[in-house]
N, C-alpha and C positions, 0 to 999 in steps of 0.2 A: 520799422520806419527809419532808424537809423543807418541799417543797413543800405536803404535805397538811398536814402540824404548821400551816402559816400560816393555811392557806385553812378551817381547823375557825377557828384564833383569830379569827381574819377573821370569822368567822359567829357565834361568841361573842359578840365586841364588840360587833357590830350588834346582836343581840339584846338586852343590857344595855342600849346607849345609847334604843336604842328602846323597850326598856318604861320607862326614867329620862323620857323626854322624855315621854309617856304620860302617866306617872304627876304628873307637873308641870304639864302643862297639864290633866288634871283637877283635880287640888287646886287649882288658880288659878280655875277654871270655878266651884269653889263655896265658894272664898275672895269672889268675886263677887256669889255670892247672900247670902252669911250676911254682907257687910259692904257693901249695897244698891251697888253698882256692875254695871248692865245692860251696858256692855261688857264687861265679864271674863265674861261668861257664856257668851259665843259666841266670847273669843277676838278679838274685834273682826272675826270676820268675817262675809259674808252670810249669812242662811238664817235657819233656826231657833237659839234657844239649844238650852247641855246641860243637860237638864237634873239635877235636883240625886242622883238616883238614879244614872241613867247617868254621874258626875260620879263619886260613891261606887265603883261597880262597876268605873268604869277604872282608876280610882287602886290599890283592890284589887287588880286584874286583873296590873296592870302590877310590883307590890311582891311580887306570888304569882310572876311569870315572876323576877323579880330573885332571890327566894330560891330558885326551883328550880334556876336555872343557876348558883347561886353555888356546887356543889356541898358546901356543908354539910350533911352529914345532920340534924345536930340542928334545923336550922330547917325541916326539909319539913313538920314538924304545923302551924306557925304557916303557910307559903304554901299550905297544902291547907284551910287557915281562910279564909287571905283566897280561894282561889280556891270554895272554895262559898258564899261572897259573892252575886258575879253570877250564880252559876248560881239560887237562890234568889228573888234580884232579879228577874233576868231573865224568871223563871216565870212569876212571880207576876201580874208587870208584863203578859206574853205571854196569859196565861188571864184577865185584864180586858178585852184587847181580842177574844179570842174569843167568852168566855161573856158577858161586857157587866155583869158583877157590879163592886162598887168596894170594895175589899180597904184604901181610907182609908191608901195608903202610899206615896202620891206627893206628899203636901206635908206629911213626915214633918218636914224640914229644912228646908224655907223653902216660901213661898206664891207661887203666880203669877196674876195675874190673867187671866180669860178671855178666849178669842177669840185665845190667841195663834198666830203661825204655825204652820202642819203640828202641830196641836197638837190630840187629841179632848177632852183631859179636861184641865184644869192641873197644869202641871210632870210630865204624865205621856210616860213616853220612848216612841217611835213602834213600832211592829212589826217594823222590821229590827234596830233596837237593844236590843229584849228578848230577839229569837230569837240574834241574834250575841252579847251578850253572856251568854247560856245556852247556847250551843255553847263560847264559847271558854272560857268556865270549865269545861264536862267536859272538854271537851280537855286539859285543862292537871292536870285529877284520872287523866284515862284515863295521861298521857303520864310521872305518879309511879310508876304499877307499873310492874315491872322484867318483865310477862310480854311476848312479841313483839307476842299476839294484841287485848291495850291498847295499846299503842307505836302500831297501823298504824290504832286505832279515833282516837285520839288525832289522829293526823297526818290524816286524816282530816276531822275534826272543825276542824281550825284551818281547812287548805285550803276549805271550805265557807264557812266565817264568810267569809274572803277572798274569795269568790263573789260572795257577798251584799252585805255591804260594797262591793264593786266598783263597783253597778250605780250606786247613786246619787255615788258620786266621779265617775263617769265624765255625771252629769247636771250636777254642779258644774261640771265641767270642757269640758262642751260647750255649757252654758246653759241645759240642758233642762229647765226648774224642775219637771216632773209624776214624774220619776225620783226626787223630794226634799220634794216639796212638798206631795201628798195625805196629808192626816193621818192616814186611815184606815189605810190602805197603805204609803206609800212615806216618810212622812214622817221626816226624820232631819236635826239639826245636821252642817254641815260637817265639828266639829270633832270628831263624834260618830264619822263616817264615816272620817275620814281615821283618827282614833287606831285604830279597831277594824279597820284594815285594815296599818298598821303592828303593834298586837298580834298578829295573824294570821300574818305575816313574823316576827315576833320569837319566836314561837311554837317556827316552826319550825326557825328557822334556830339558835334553842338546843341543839337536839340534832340536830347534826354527825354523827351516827354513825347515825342514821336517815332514813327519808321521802326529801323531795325534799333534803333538805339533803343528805345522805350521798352521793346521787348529785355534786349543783354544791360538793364539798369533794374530791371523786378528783384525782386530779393526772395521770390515766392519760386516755385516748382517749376514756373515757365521759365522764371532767368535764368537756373542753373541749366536749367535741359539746352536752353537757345544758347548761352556762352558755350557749353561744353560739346555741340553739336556745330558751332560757329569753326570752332579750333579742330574741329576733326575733321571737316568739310575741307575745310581751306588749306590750312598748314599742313597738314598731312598729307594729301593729293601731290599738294606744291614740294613737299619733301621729298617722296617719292618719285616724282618727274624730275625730280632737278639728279638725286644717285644716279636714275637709270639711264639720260643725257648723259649723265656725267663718265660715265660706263659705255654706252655708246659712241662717244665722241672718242673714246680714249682704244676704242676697239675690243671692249670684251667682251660685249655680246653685240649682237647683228639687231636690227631693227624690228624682226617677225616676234624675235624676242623679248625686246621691250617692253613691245605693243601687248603681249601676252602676258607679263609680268603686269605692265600698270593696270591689265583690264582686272587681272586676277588679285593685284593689291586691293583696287578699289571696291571688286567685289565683296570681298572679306572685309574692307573696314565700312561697309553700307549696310552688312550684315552683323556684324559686330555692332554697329550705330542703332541699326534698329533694333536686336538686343537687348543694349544696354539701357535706353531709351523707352523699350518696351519695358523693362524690370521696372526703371520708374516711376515709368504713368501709372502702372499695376499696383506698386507702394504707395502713386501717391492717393492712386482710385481706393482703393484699399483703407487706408486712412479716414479720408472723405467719408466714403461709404460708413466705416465706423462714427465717427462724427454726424454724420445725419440722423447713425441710427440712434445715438445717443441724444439728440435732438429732439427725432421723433418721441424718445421713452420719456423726455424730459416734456414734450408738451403734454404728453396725455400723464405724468402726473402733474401736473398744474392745472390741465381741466380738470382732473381729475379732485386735485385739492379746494380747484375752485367749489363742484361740485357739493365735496364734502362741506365745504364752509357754508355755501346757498341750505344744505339740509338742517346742518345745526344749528344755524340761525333758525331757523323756521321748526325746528325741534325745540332750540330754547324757548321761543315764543311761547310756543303751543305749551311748555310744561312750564312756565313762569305764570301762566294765564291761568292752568288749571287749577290752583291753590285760591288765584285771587276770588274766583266765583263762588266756593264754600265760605268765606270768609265772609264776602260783600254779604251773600242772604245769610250767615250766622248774626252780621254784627244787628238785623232789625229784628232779631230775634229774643236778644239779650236783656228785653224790656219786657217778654214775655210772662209767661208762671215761671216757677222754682224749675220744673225739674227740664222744662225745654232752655231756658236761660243756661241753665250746666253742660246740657249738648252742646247746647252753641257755643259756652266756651271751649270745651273739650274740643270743639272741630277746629277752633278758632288756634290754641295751642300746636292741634297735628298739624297742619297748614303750614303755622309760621313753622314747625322745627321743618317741614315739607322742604320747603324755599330756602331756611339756613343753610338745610344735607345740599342743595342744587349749588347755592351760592360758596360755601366750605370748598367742596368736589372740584369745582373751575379756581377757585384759589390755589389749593390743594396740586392741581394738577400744573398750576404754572409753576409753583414753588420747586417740585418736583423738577419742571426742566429746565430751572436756572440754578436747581443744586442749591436753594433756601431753605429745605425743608427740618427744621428741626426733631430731630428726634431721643425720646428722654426713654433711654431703652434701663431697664430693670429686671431682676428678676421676677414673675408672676405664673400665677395658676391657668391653664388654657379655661378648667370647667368654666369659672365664673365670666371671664370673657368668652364664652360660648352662649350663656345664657345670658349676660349682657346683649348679644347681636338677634338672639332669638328674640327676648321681650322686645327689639325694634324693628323686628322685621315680620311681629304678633297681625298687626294690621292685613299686612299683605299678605301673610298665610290664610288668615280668614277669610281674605275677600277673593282669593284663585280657590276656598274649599280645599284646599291640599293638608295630605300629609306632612307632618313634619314628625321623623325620627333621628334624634340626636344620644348616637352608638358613641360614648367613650368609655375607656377601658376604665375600672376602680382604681387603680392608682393612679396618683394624680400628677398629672403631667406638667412640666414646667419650662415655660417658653425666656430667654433671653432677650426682651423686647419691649417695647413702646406699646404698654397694654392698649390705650387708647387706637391706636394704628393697627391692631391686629382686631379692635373690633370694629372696626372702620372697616377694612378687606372683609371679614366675616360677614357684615351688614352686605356689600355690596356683592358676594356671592350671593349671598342666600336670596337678597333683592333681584336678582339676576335668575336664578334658579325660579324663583316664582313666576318669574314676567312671560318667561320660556317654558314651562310647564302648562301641559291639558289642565284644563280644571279639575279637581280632585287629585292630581296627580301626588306621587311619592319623591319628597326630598330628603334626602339622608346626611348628618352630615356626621362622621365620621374622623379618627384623630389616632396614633400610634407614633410611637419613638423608634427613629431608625438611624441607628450609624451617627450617632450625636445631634439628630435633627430631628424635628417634629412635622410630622406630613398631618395635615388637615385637608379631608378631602369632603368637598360638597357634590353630592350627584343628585340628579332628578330624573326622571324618568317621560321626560319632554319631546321635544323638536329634533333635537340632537343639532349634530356640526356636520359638515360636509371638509371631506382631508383639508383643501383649501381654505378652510378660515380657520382652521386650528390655532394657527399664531396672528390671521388678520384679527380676531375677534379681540386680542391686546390692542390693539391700536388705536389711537385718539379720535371722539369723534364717530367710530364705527359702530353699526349696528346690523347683522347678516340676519338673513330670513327674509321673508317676502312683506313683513311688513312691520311698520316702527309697534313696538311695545315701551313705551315712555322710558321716560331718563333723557340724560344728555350723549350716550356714547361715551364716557370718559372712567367709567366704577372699575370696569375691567381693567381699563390702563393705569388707573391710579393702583393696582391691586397689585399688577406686577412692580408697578415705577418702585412701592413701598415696599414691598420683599425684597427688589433688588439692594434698596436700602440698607436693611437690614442681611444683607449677606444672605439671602435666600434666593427661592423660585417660583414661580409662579406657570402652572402649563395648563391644557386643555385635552382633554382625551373625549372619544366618542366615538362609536361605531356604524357612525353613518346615521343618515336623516332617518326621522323616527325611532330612533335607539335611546337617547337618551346623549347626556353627558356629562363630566363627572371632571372638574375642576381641581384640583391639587394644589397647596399651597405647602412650601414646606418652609420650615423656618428654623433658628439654632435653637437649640438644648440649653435650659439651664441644670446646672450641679444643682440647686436645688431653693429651697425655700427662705428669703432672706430672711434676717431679724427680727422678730415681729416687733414694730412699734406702732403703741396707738393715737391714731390723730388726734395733733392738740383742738380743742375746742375753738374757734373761733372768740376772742372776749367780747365783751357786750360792750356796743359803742352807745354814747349818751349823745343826747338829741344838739343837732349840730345846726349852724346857719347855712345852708347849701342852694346857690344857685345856679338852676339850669337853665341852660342856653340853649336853643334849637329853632333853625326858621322854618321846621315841619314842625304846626302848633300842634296835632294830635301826639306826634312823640313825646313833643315836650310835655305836654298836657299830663302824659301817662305816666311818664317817669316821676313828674312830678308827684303825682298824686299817690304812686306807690310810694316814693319817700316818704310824704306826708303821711301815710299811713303807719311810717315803722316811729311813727315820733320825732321828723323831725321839722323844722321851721324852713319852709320854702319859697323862694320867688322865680318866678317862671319870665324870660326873658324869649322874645321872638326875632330875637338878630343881634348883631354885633353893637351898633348902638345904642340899641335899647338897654345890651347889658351893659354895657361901659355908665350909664345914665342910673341905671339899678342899682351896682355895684356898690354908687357912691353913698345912696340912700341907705340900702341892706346892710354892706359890708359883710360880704359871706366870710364863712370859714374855707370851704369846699366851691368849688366851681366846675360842674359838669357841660362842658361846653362841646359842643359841634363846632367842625372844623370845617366845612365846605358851608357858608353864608355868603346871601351876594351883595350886602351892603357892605358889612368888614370883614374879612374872615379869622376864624378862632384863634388862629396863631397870633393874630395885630391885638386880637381881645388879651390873650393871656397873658401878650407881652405887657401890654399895660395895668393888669392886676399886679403883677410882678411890679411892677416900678411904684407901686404903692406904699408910702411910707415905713408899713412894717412889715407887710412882701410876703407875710405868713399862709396867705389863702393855700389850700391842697387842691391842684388844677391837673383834674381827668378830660384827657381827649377822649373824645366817644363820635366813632366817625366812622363812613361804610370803606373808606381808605384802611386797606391793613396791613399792605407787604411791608415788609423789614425798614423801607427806605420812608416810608408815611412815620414808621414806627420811631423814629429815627432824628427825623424832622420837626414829630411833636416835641419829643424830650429836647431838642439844643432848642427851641422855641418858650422853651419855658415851662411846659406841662411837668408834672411828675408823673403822671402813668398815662399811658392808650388804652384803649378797649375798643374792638369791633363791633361794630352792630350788627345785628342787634345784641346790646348787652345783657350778659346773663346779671339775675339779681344777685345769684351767689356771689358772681366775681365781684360785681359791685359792693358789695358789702364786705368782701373781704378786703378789699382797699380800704376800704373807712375803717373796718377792725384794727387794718396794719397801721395806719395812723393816727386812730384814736382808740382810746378805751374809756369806760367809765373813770379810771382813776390817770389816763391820760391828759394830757394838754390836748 
């Protein structure tokens, strides 16, 4: 953008400085005649003078381009004055030397005497300079209207005059005095020539935004190709004509040879042009083409992603939904006998941890790729995290009928690692391994020390991989095979995210659809077994005033009523106001409050427990907000601990431990 913003001013300036110098050197041409000084007439150079007409007309000509590019509107009536100047001039002057009538307007302003050079009649300006100065004055009327179909009549019209103009510069310039010098015809002052071929350029190069200018003002691929092709065309041709004149004229070579030299110049630099010209449309096609295709790769992953998104949505649906329906017919059951009341709660338990493993896994996985993921890596045993991931993944072995054989070696192998996270990966093989497994099929999971690393390998004896999903089946979201087998797509990718974690790997091996396949997970070595020390007991907390807050009354409902159960004295609050209204009456010690309410929310609640004369309350966030920044918010808020929900009892209870004990305050 900036580039072109110069390369317009760039062509502005030129235009102004060119019609300024123009319009100076005609008014000096007939400051010459009107105050008798015959050099100023011609500019002190060779040829004919200007005469005092064509003197008149540039000056006009050049004052009319200066007000149209000054973009003033209010002066365009005054430069569309001076530009029907020359065109008038021009005509008139043009129709003398056709019809051969004498219209008494050439020595309107001063007299010349007869016989002068390239001269038919006195002071009268020759045929190229009536016809150019009557072009470039329409041009300069055509290029005032604002339609397109004026603009290209206009730009048009300059570029001709430039033509014309041309032929006899280029007689100046190579000696050729008949290109300049028959009165009849060709006749025209140098300085006639030169200015009407500069107004022709100033022309056009005032409006930037059209013609040849708009092309050599681009900043893109077209502008360098048109500048650099403008200057080979032009100057170069004109270079080379003007040597081999020069050579000519001077007698060193004969005319056959010229003529064979400039065909043979031009040929070469037309061939060269297209060339050079060809290499970079090819670089710039080349490019382009790269870019599209990059384009193209770039929509179809974003259908692509969109795709994936529509699936997971509709995958989370379906497997958020499926927990809810054992629950809803467990919970009219719980009224039933003894032994169906304990089914239903036993379903009612697998369920909710069902929906926490879904809900953990999408936390788990964000935390993962914003690099939140804590990990409290230690020395530990692989067996018992082996059979930790077995008893949770008991269900789902029974219900695919499958084998499960879990081969590790007697000595006992010891991982450097985040036990909890390595039965986390373990679960969501093994979970994985069933889902993809024939019914009754064979899961093996398998474990060996290698090279300071522990490889853990799960294979089953399933569906198998196809080479291509080898490393897609890592991927967020993904599920390969012909049809979904529940989950979200995310167990795989959290499996590697977390080994990577931990300085390990995570890969997929398989020999093809129907084979089977057989997951790897290797992780570092521990030297060995740490200290053993035995967990301190939790102390026994004595029955406390504790008020909970929640505007889901079932939650509150239940929390409460488990408290009440361990002993202690409860009031159940269904919002922010209520408990603020509570608070005053009970005066808790403990305050288990919900954080998302839509009358006040828990933060405005806890702030104000807090400002309570003796400020002592112990205030638990317990909210479905959990990342780092929720976590975060509650503490500078007032709270002294968070918990996720759904809260576990233990954790709960172990805050009340840390804060109270029977022989505590």
């Amino acid at each position: 953008m900036t580039s072109t913003v110069t390369l317009a001013a760039r062509s502005l300036a030129f235009s102004r400085l060119a019609s300024l110098l123009v319009a100076i050197a005609a008014l000096t041409a007939l400051a010459g005649w009107l105050g008798g000084e015959p050099a100023w007439t011609s500019l002190y150079l060779p040829g004919p003078t200007l005469k005092t007409n064509a003197a008149v007309s540039l000056a006009s000509l050049g004052i009319a381009n200066l007000l149209f590019v000054s973009g003033w509107r209010w002066l365009r009536p005054l430069a569309s004055i001076c530009a029907l100047l020359p065109v008038v001039v021009g005509g008139a002057t043009l129709s003398q030397h056709l019809v051969g009538w004498d219209l008494g307007i050439d020595q309107l302003i001063a007299h010349e005497a007869a016989g002068a050079l390239a001269t038919t009649s006195p002071n009268r300006m020759g045929p190229p300079a009536s016809t150019a100065l009557l072009l470039l004055g329409a041009a300069l009327l055509f290029l005032a209207r604002p339609s397109v179909r004026a603009q290209s009549v206009g730009q048009l019209l300059a570029i001709v005059t430039c033509a014309i103009v041309l032929l006899p510069v280029m007689g100046y310039a190579y000696g050729f005095s008949e290109l300049y010098s028959v009165a009849r015809y060709t006749g025209i002052a140098m300085v006639t020539a030169v200015a009407l071929l500069l107004l022709g350029l100033a022309v056009q190069a005032g409006r930037p935004q059209s013609g040849l200018s708009s092309l050599l003002c681009r900043d893109d691929e077209v502008g360098v190709l048109s500048r650099r092709l403008l200057f080979a065309g032009v100057a170069l041709p004109f270079g080379i004509g003007w040597a081999l004149a020069r050579m000519f004229v001077a007698g060193f070579i004969d005319a056959p040879f010229a003529l064979s030299a400039i065909v043979l110049a031009l040929t070469v630099l037309l061939a060269t042009l297209i060339w050079r010209t060809g290499a970079r449309l090819a670089v710039s096609t080349d490019a382009r083409s790269t870019s599209e295709r990059a384009l193209t790769e770039s929509e179809r992953s974003l259908r692509e992603a969109d795709h994936q998104k529509s699936e997971f949505l509709a995958t989370l649906s379906h497997e958020l939904r499926n927990p809810l329906a054992p629950i809803r017919f467990a919970i009219e059951l719980l009224d039933g006998p003894a032994p169906v009341a304990a089914r239903a709660r036993h379903t009612i338990v697998r369920q909710v941890q069902h929906l926490t493993r879904l809900v953990d896994d999408l936390l788990d996985l964000t935390r993962v790729t914003s690099n939140k993921l804590e990990l409290h890596i230690r020395a530990c045993e692989l067996r018992p995290l082996v059979q930790d991931a077995v008893d949770a993944v008991a269900s789902e072995v029974a219900r695919g009928r499958h084998r499960l054989d879990v081969a590790l070696p007697a000595p006992a192998i010891w991982l450097q690692a985040d036990p909890d996270r390595v039965v986390q990966m373990l679960v969501n093989l093994l979970t994985n391994a069933c889902r993809y497994s024939d019914p009754g099929g064979l899961i093996t999971i398998a474990a060996h020390a290698h090279h300071g690393a522990v490889v853990i390998a799960v294979r089953d004896a399933g569906r198998g991989l196809d080479p291509d999903d080898l490393e897609r089946v890592f991927d967020r979201f993904v599920q390969v095979g012909e049809s979904r087998q529940g989950g979200l797509g995310v167990g795989l990718a959290i499996v590697r995210a977390l080994a990577a974690l931990h300085g390990g790997t995570a890969e997929a091996h398989s020999e093809g659809r129907g084979r089977g396949a057989e997951f790897r997970l290797r992780l570092p070595c521990a030297v060995g077994p740490p200290p053993a020390a035995p967990p301190a007991p939790l102390p026994p907390v004595a029955s406390r005033r504790i008020l909970v807050v929640d505007d889901n009354r079932d939650a509150a409902d239940m929390l409460g009523g488990l408290l009440a159960a361990g002993g202690h004295h409860v009031a159940v609050a269904y919002g922010g106001i209520d408990a603020l209204r509570l608070a005053t009456e009970f005066d808790p010690e403990v305050g288990l409050i919900d954080v998302g309410m839509p009358d006040v929310d828990g933060y405005h609640v806890a702030a104000r427990l807090r400002s309570r004369a003796d400020g002592n309350v112990f205030l638990v966030a317990i909210t479905g907000w959990g990342q780092d920044a929720d976590r975060r918010r509650a503490l500078a808020s007032g709270f002294d601990a968070h918990l996720t929900k759904p809260a576990e009892p233990v954790a709960l209870a172990a805050l009340l431990a840390a804060r109270f004990s029977r022989t505590g305050v």
